[in-house]
N, C-alpha and C positions, 0 to 999 in steps of 0.2 A: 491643576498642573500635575496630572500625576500619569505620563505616557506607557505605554508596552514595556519599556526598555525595563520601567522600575519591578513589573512583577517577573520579566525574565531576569531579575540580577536578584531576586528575593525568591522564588520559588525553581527555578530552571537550572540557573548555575551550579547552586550547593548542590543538586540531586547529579546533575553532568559528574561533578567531578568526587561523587562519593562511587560512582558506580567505576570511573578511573582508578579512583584505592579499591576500590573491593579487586575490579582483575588482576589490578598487580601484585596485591597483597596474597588474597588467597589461590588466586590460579598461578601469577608469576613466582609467584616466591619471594618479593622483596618486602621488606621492614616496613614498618611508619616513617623513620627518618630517611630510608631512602628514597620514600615516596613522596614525601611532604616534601624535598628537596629537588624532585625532580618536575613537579608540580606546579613550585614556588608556592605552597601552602604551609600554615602552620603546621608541627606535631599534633596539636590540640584539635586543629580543628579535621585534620586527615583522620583523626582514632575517631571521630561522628559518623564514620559513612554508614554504621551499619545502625545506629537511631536512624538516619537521613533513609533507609530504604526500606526500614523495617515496616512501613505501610507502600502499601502498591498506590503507583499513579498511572495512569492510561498515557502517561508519555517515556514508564520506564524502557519499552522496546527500539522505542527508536533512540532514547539515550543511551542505551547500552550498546547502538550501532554506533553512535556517532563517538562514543568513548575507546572503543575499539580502534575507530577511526584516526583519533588524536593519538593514542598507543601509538601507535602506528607512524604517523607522521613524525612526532616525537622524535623515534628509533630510527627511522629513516633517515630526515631532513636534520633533526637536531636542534631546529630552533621554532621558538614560539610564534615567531609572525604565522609561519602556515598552519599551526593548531590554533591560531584564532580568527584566520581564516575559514576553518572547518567550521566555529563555532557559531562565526558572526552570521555565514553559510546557512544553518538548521537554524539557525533565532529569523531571519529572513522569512526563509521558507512553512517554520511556525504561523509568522503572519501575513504572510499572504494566503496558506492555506483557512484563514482563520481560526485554527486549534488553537491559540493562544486567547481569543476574543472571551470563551466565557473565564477563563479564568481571570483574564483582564476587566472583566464586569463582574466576576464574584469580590472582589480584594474593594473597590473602590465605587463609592456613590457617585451617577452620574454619567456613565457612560450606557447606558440601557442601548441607546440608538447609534455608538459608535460608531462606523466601518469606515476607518481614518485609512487601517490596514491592506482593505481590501477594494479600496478607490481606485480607480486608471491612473490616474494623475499622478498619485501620490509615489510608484516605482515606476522605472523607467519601462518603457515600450514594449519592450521586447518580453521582460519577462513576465510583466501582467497577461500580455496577449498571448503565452504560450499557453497561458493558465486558462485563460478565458476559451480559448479554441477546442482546447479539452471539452471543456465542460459543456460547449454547444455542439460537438463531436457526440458525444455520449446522449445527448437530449434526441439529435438526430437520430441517434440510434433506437434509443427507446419508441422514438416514433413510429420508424419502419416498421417493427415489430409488429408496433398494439395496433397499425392499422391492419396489420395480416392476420386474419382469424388459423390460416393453418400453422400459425406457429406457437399457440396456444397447448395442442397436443404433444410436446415436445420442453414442457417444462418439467422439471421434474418436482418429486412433492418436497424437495427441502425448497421447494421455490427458485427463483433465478436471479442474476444479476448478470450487470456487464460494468467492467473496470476499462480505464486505459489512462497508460502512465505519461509525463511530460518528457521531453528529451533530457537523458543522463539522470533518470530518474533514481534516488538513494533508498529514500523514506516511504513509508504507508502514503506520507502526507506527499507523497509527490505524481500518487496515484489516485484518481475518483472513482468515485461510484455512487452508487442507490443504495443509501441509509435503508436498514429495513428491508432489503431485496426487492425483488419488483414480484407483485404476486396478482392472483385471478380475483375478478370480482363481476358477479354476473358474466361470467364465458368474456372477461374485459382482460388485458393487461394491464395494472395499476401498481405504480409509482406512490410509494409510500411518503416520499419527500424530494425533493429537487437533488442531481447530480453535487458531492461534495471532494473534498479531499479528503483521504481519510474514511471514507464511507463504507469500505468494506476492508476488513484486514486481512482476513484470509485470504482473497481473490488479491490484494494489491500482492501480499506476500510468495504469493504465487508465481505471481507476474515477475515480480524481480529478480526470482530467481531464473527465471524465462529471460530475460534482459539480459542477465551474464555471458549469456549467451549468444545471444541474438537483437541485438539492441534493433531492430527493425519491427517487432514484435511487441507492437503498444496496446491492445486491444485485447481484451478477452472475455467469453460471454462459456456459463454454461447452461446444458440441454442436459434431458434423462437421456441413457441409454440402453438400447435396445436392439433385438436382429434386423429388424426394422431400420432403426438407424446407421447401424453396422453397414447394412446395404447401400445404406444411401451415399454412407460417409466415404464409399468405394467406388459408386457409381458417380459421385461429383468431384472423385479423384482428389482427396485430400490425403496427405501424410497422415499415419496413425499410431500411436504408441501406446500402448497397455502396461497396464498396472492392474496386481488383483488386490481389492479390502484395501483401496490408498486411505479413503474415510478422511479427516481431517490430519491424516500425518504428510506436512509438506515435504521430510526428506523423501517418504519414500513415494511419493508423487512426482518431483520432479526427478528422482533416481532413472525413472524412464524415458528422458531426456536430458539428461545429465552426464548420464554412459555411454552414450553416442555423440556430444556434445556437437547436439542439433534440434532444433524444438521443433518439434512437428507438427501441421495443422491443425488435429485433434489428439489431444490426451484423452484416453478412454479409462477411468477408474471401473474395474469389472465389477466392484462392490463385493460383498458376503456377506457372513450371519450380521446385520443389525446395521450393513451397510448398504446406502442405497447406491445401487450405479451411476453414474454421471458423465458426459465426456464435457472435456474442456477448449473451447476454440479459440485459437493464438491465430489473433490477425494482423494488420499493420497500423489499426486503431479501431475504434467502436463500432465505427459506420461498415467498414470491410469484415467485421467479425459477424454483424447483425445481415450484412448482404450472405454471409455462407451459410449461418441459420434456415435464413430464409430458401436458400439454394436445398437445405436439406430437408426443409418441411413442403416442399414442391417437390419433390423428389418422390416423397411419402407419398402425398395425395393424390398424385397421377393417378 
């Protein structure tokens, strides 16, 4: 008898609400006691936030969104039912993404085979199935691909993937992808693991800043770039936006769609010294992002 609920209120909560003191403490300016009070926490236990974060977790990013969050709502609205609606919100989406599963089988004997989580049955309809569509959207996807040998020539060597997020998506974890990337094997395209949540951070993080924007734009896959491409990308009449040496900095990646506040069908990172070119396809899910690929690798081959 020991369900989800008990390791998100023993390992999830204390860390939520230490990154809470840390904003306000050292970015806002306020006290311990002002914090502890506005919190409803102890003195004592508000001065732990920086033991509490002084080791990294792989969920401090999205904690530190959803803390922000609660800041937020807080200052806003003023009362605690709607920051624990934010909170109850992201413990949810924890377990329906399954992020919460191995830490739920590291803590307790006996759950090895659980997916109590991530049953149909077990949440309502609607939102499992938004989940689940995803995730057969993206498989779709990858299908189309690996059965087309000319789009093979059009990966780039960091490898490839393709993301797409669920509607009003916040989190990493409310976006999929291919764990591992999806990479070549014998002239094959090969899927390192099944579509997850969570499965790629960079491309989800992308994405959502893509979404701020343009919430119709769920899907995104990337290609190498090339003049070759460049061609194509014009001949099958996609929007295009450039970026030189973006490499992995997502401000100044999305900067080129950020300043016109408009995402455009392909983001083109030009690359430089140590950076490989790339362009990025924003489409309206995986399967429409993986049909422009393909639009572009027929393009080529003529």
């Amino acid at each position: 008898m020991r369900p989800p609920c008990e390791s998100i209120v023993k390992n999830v909560l204390p860390r939520l609400r230490a990154h809470v003191v840390k904003i306000l403490v050292e970015r806002e300016g306020y006290n311990i006691s002002e914090v502890s009070r506005m919190i409803s926490i102890s003195s004592v236990s508000a001065l732990k936030y920086k033991k509490l974060l002084s080791k990294r977790s792989v969920l401090d990013d999205s904690l530190r969104d959803i803390a922000e969050k609660c800041i937020h709502v807080l200052r806003d609205k003023g009362t605690f039912e709607e920051t624990l609606k934010v909170i109850c919100d992201f413990c949810r989406k924890l377990r329906l993404s399954g992020e919460l599963c191995p830490l739920h089988r590291s803590e307790f004997i006996g759950f090895e085979d659980c997916k109590l989580c991530l049953r149909q049955d077990y949440w309502t309809q609607i939102k499992v199935s938004e989940r689940e569509e995803v995730l057969r959207n993206l498989s779709q996807a990858f299908n189309m691909l690996a059965l087309t040998p000319s789009f093979i020539p059009l990966i780039p060597e960091v490898r490839t993937n393709i993301a797409m997020a669920v509607k009003e998506a916040e989190t990493i974890y409310d976006v999929a992808a291919f764990p591992g990337r999806l990479t070549v094997v014998s002239n094959r395209l090969v899927a390192v693991s099944e579509p997850t949540f969570g499965g790629s951070k960079f491309l989800a993080n992308l994405l959502l800043k893509a979404l701020k924007i343009d919430k119709t734009k769920r899907g995104i896959l990337c290609i190498k770039y090339n003049k070759e491409i460049d061609r194509a990308l014009k001949e099958v009449e996609l929007s295009i936006a450039y970026v030189r040496q973006g490499g992995n900095n997502l401000e100044k990646l999305s900067s080129a769609f950020e300043s016109k506040n408009r995402v455009p069908d392909a983001l083109v990172d030009l690359g430089g010294r140590g950076i490989e070119p790339v362009t990025y396809i924003f489409a309206k899910d995986a399967v429409e992002a993986a049909r422009t690929a393909l639009r572009i690798a027929y393009s080529i081959s003529r």
